[in-house]
Structure formats: C-alpha cells, structure tokens
C-alpha positions as CSV (number, residue, x, y, z in Angstrom):
1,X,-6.4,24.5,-38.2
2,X,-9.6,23.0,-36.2
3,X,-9.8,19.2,-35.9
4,X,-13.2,17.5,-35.4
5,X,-14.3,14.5,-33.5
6,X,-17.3,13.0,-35.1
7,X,-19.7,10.4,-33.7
8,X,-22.6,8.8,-35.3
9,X,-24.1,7.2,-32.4
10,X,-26.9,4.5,-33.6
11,X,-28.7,3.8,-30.5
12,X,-29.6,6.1,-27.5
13,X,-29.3,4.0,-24.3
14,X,-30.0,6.1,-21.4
15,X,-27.9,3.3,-19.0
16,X,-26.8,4.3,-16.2
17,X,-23.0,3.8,-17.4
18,X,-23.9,6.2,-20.3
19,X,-25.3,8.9,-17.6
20,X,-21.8,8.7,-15.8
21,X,-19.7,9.2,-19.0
22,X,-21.5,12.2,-20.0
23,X,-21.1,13.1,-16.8
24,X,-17.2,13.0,-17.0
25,X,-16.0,13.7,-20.5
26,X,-16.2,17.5,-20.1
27,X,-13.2,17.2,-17.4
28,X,-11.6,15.0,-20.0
29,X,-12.2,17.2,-23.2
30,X,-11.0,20.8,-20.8
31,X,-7.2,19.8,-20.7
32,X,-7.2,19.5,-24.7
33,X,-9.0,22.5,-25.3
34,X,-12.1,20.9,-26.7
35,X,-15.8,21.2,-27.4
36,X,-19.0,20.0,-28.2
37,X,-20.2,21.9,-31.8
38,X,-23.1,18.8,-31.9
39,X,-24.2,16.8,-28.9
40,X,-27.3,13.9,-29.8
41,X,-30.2,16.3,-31.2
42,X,-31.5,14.2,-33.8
43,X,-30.4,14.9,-37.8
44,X,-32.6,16.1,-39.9
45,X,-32.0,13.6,-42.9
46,X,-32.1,15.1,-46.6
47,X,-30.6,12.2,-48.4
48,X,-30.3,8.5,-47.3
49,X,-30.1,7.9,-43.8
50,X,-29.5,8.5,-40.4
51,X,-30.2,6.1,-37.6
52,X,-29.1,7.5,-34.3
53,X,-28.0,10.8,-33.2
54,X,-24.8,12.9,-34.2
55,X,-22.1,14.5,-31.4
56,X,-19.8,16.9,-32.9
57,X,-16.5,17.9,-30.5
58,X,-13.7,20.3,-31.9
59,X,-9.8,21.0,-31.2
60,X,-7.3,23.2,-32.1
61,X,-5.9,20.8,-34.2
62,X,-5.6,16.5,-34.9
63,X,-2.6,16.2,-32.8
64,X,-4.6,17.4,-30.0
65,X,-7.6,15.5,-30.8
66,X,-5.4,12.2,-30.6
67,X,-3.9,13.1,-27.8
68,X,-7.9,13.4,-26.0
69,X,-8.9,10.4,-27.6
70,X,-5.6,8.6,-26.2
71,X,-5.1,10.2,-23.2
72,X,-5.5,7.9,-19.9
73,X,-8.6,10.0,-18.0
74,X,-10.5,9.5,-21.4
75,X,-9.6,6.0,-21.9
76,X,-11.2,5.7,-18.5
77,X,-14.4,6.4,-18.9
78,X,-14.7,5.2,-22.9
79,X,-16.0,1.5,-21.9
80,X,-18.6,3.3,-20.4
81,X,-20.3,4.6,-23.8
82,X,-18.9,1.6,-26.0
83,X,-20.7,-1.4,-23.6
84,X,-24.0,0.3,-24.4
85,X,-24.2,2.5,-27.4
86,X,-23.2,1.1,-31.2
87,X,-21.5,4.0,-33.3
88,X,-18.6,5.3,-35.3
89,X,-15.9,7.3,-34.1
90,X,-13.5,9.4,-36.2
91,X,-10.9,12.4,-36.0
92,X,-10.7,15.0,-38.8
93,X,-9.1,18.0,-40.3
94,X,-11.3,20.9,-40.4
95,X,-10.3,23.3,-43.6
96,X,-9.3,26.9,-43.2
97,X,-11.1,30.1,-43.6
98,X,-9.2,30.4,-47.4
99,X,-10.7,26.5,-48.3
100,X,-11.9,26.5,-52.0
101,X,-13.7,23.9,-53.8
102,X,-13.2,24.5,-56.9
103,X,-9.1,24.4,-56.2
104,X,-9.5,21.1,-54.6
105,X,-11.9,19.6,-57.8
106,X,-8.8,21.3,-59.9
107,X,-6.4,19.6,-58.1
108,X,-8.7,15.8,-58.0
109,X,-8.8,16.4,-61.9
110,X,-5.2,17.0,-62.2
111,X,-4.6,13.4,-60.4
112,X,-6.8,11.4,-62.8
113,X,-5.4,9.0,-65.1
C-alpha cells in the first residue's frame, strides 16, 4: 500500500540553501522509489486555513518512506530546507483501492464507550 510524505511548508524562502536542496532531493528520493504527487503550488483553501504551500511525495510503502527520510544522502541535504523554511513534516499510510468509509465509521462506532 502507498505511503505519503506530507509537508506543509509555511514560508517560501527562495535562499540559496533552499535552491540547492531542491536541487538534490530527486537523487535522494530515486533509490526509494519515490515521488513528488504535490510540489509548493499554493492551496486553494475551502475551510480554515492554509499559510504556506503544500509538497506531496509518495512510496511504495512507510517502511520505505522511513528509510528516505532516515537515509544518510537525505539527512545531508535536510539542514538545508529546515535553516530557512518553517513547516511540518509527516509520513502516512495511504488506503487501498477497496478503502470504505462507511466500514471504518462502523468500526469507530463499534469502539465507543
């Protein structure tokens, strides 16, 4: 099952550091089989809000996201986003092609006291 990679970035630096890493973090995603779904276009906000810009990378599965996130070439470049940008950073599980709603509110109500 697909694992995701979601980053809500909340400023938009253009520093030169920032212009490296995006430079680099293609090479670092290819060994792990991932890719960008979302990169930075800005969110169009229906409810609430949404300072910042949204990136969007997905893997075959968490254990490979963690291994990207972990592995030493990405770990080399990271301080070079995190010095300049503020954000939020989290792996995932996507759901299957047979997810069902309705199962899963069945199976919340089922838990309630």
């Amino acid at each position: 099952m697909p694992a995701y990679g979601l980053a809500h970035l909340r400023s938009r630096r253009h520093h030169p550091d920032v212009l490296e890493y995006l430079r680099r973090i293609q090479d670092t995603l290819d060994p792990f089989r991932g890719r960008f779904v979302l990169h930075g276009p800005p969110a169009e906000v229906l409810e609430g809000s949404w300072p910042g810009s949204v990136v969007l990378i997905e893997f075959p599965d968490l254990d490979t996201a963690r291994a990207w996130y972990a592995s030493p070439a990405y770990q080399a470049i990271l301080r070079l986003r995190t010095d300049h940008i503020q954000g939020d950073v989290v792996l995932a599980d996507g759901v299957g092609p047979d997810y069902d709603p309705a199962a899963r509110a069945e199976k919340l109500r089922a838990e309630l006291p």
